[in-house]
N, C-alpha and C positions, 0 to 999 in steps of 0.2 A: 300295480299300474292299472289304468281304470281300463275298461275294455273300450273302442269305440267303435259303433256299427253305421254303417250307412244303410236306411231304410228308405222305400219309397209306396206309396200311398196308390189310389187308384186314380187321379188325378194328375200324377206324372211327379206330385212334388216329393221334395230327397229332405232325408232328416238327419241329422248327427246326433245320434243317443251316445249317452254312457257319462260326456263330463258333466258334472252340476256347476252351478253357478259359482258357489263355491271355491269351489276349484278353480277355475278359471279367473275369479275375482279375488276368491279369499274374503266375501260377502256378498250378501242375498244379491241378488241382481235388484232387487226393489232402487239399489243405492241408484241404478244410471238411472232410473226414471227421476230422481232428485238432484241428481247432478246435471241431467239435462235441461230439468224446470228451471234450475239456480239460473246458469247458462242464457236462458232464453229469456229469463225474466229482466236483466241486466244488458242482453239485447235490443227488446224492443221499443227500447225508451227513445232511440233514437227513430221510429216512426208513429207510434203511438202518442209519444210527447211534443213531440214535432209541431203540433197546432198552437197548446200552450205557448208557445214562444214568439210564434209567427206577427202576434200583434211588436212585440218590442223587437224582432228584428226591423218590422216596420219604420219603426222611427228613425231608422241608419240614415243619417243624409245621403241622397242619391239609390238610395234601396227603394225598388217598386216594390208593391207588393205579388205582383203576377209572376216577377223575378225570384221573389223566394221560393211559391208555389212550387214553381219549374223545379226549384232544387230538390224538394220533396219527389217529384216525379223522375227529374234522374237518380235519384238516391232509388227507390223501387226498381227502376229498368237494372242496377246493377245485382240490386240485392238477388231479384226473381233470377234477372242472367247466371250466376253463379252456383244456384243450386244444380245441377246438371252436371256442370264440371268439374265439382266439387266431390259428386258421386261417383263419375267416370272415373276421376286421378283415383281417388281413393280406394276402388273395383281394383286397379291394376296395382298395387300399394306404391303406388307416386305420391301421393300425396294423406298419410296416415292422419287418424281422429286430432290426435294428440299436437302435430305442427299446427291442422286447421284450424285449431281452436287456441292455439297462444297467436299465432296470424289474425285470427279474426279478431281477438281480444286488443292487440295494440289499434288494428285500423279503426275499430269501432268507438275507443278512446280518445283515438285524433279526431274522427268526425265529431264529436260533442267539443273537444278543446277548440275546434274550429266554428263553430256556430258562435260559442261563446267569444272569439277574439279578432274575427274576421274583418274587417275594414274593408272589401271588396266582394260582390258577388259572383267572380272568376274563383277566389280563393275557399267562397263558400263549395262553389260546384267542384271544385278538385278535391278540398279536404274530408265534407261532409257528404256529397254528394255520390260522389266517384272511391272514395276511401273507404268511405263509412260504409255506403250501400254494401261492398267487397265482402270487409270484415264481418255485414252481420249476415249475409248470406254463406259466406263460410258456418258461422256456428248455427245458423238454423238449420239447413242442411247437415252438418255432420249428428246434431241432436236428434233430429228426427230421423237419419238414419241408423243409430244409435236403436230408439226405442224401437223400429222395423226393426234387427236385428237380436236384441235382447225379447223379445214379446213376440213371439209370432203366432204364438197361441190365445194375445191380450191384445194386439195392436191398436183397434180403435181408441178403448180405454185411455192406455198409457201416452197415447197421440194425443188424447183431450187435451189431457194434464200438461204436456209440454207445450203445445201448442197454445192455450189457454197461458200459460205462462210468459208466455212474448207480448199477449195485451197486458196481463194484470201490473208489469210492472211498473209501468208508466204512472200508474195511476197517483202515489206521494209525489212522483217529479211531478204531475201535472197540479198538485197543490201548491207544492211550494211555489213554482215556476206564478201562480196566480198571486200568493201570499209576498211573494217577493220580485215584481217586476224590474226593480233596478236594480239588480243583484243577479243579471243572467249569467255573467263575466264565471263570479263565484260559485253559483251554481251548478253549472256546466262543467266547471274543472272538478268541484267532487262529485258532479254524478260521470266523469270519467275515470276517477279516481278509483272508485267503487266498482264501477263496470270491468273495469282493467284486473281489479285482485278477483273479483268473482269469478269471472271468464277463464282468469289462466289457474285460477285456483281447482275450475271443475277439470282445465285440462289436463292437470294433472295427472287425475284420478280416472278419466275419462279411457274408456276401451272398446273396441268390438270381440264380440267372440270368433270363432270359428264359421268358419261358410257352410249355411245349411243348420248350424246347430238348433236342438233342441231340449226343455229344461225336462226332468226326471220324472212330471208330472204335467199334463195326461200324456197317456199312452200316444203319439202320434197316429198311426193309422186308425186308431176309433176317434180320435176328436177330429179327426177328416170325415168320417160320416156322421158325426153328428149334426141334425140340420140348424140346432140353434148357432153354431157358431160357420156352420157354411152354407146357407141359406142357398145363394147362387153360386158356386165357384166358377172360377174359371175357366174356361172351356179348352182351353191351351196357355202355356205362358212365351209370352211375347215379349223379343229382347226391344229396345230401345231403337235399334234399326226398322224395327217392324211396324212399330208403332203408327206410324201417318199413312199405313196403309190399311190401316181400320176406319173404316165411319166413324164408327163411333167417339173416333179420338176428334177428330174437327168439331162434333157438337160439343163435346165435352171441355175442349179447349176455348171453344167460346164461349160458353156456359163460365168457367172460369175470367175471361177476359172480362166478362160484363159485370159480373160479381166483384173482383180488385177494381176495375174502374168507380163503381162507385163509394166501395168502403173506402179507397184513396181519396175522394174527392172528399168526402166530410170530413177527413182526417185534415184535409188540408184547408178548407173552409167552415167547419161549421164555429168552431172558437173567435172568428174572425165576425162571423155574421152572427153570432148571439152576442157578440160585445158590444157591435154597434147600435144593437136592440134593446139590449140589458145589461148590459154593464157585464165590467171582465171577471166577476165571483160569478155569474149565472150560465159565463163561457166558460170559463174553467169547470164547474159541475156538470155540465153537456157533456163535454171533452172525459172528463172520467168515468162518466156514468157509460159512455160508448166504449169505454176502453173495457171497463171491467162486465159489462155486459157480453161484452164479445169470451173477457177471459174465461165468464163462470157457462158462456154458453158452450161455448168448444169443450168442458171439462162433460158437461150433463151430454150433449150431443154425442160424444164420443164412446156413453156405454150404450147408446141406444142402437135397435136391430133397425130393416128399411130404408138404408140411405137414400136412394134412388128418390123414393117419397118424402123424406125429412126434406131434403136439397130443394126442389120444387114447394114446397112451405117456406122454407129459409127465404128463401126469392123472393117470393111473394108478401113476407112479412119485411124482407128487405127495402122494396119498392112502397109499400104502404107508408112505410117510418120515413121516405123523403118527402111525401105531400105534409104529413104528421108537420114536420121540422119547419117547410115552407111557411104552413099556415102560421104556426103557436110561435115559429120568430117575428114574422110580419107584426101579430099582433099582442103580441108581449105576452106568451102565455107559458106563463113560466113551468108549469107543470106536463104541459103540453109537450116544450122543450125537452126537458129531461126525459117525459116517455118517448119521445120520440126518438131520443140519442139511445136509449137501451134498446128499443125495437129494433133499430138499425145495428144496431153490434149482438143482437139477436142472430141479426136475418144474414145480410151478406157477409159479416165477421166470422162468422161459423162456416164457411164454404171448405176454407182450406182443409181443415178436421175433416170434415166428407170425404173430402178428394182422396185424403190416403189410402181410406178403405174402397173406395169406386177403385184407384187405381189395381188393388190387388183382388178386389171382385171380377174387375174389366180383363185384366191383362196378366194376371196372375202373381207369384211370389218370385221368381228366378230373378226378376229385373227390377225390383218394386222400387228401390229406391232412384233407380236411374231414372225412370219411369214417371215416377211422383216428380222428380228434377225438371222433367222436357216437359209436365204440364204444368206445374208451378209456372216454367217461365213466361205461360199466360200474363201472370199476373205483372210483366213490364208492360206489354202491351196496352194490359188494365193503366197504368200511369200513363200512357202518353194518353189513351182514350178519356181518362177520368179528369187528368189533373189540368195539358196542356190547353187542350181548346177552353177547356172553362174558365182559362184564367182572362180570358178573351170576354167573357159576358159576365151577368151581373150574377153575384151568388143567388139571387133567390133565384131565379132562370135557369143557375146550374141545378140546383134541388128537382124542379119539376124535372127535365133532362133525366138525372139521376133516377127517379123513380119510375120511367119509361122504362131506363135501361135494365132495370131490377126486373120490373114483370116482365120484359121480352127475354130476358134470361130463365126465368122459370116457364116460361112458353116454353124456350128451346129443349129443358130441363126432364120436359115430361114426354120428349123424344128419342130420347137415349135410351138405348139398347146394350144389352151385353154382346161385346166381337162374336159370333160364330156360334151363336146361336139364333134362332128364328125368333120374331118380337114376338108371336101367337101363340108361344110354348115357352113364356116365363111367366112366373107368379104374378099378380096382380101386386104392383109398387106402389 
């Protein structure tokens, strides 16, 4: 029988040496970071693709278009709401990986089968909206606390990748969805189809290890003082209750708010306002070129050291990419458009990826997941800021807007401090 020790580092954090992955899986742990990507990638088709479609939901008799928006914006208020609770139930094993993800797998399937058949936008906002957001905020949450858990020695990394994989997937729906406008009905029930075997398929196989565990290699207590992989640790770790009684978490929270507010807004206007400009194949290439710019940026950003300084660049290339979008749609500039749509899925797309590792920099490893949950749920806020008011003005007017809000977000960005310890005696970010 394997021996297992509990170790603790000079930083306060607890290790579980002795089982390998192996063991505990019966293969590499490599597998959850692929069964979480499969997962997520099958997820976020239902926000990522969401634009594609928004012109032919248009056409519904009696459907405005500021009505559909909205639906996008409460679909995000439930999704972001649900990471938290998600992590809470799951802390106390109320609610384990393997339920929340055949749960999130059927609501996430009815939210697509509802967009496609819907006749009412009462029936939009309960199926897709309120169901859907549910479902995929279950599986994004249990994934990402999945790879916290499996990677505590990789975590930005393997966050890239899953993370990154919630944009990339959208990206054939957002072709087809272009290639075939009258055909959403069709569409939409196989790409729930699909979403449904993929989802229950990873939940299957899907598990956490043990509390605390760590893998056979590196030695914990020396890859805690090595400074390349802990640059700033934690100064204490702080449970979930403690949390809003850091500064640092208000700027960071807004920081985040201002960030989803605007990647929601182009998700939910920019296909809309380059169609009207240039026709619906130059909106559908916008529309994917943001999706997967976001996906391959979250993968690259996710090996990189410096968050605190990336985050403030993110921002600020975020902000840039909405003037970018304003101009080159206004004046047909087709190139213009598309770098503009990759800048922006650069800039704000990439925020979440940071967050994971700010949160376990900021507040340490004990709570990370609950933690990453309470600040995530910034990003409903971000929906009613990004999506509701602007459905009220004209999209080119929401862009400018949007790009204020991006560099006042990397202003706030380059405020933030680690909890408890002094700004004058950290490394230059």
């Amino acid at each position: 029988m394997t021996e297992v020790r509990e170790l603790r580092d000079v930083y306060g954090r607890w290790y579980r040496v002795g089982e390998t992955d192996r063991e505990l899986l019966g293969r590499p742990r490599t597998w959850i970071t692929w069964l979480a990507a499969a997962a997520m990638l099958a997820a976020g088709v239902q926000q990522y693709g969401f634009g594609a479609i928004v012109p032919s939901l248009s056409r519904t008799p009696g459907w405005t278009s500021g009505g559909i928006v909205l639906s996008l914006a409460v679909w995000a208020i439930c999704q972001a709401g649900a990471a938290f609770p998600a992590a809470w139930l799951r802390e106390r094993g109320l609610l384990p990986a393997r339920a929340a993800m055949a749960a999130g797998a059927v609501l996430c399937a009815a939210g697509l089968v509802t967009l496609g058949h819907a006749t009412s936008l009462v029936t939009v906002f309960v199926g897709y909206s309120v169901l859907g957001g549910l479902g995929t905020g279950l599986v994004y949450a249990t994934c990402v606390g999945a790879v916290l858990a499996w990677f505590p020695d990789r975590t930005g990394s393997r966050a890239g990748i899953v993370s990154g994989a919630f944009a990339y997937g959208s990206v054939p729906f957002v072709v087809l969805a272009a290639a075939l406008p009258a055909a959403r009905p069709e569409l939409l029930d196989g790409t729930a189809a699909v979403v449904l075997v993929v989802i229950t398929g990873c939940a299957a196989l899907l598990r956490y290890p043990p509390r605390h565990w760590w893998p056979a290699t590196p030695e914990p207590r020396t890859w805690a003082l090595d400074r390349a992989h802990n640059r700033r640790p934690a100064v204490r770790h702080y449970r979930p209750a403690e949390l809003f009684r850091c500064r640092a978490t208000l700027s960071l929270y807004l920081v985040v708010v201002l960030a989803a507010a605007v990647l929601l807004f182009d998700l939910a206007y920019l296909a809309t306002f380059a169609a009207a400009r240039s026709g619906p194949g130059l909106a559908a290439a916008a529309l994917a070129s943001l999706a997967a710019a976001t996906g391959s940026g979250r993968v690259l950003i996710g090996r990189l050291a410096g968050r605190h300084r990336i985050l403030r660049f993110a921002l600020l290339a975020g902000g840039v990419a909405q003037f970018v979008l304003c101009y080159s749609g206004e004046h047909r500039h087709a190139v213009g458009l598309l770098l503009g749509a990759a800048l922006a899925g650069l800039g704000n797309g990439c925020c979440y990826t940071l967050l994971v590792g700010l949160v376990r920099e900021y507040f340490g490893d004990e709570s990370a997941a609950q933690n990453f949950g309470i600040l995530y749920s910034a990003k409903a806020i971000g929906a009613a800021v990004g999506i509701a008011p602007a459905a009220l003005v004209v999209a080119e007017n929401g862009f400018v807007a949007a790009g204020v809000l991006s560099l006042a977000a990397a202003v706030l960005s380059g405020r933030l401090t680690q909890p408890g310890r002094p700004a004058s005696l950290l490394p230059a970010a």
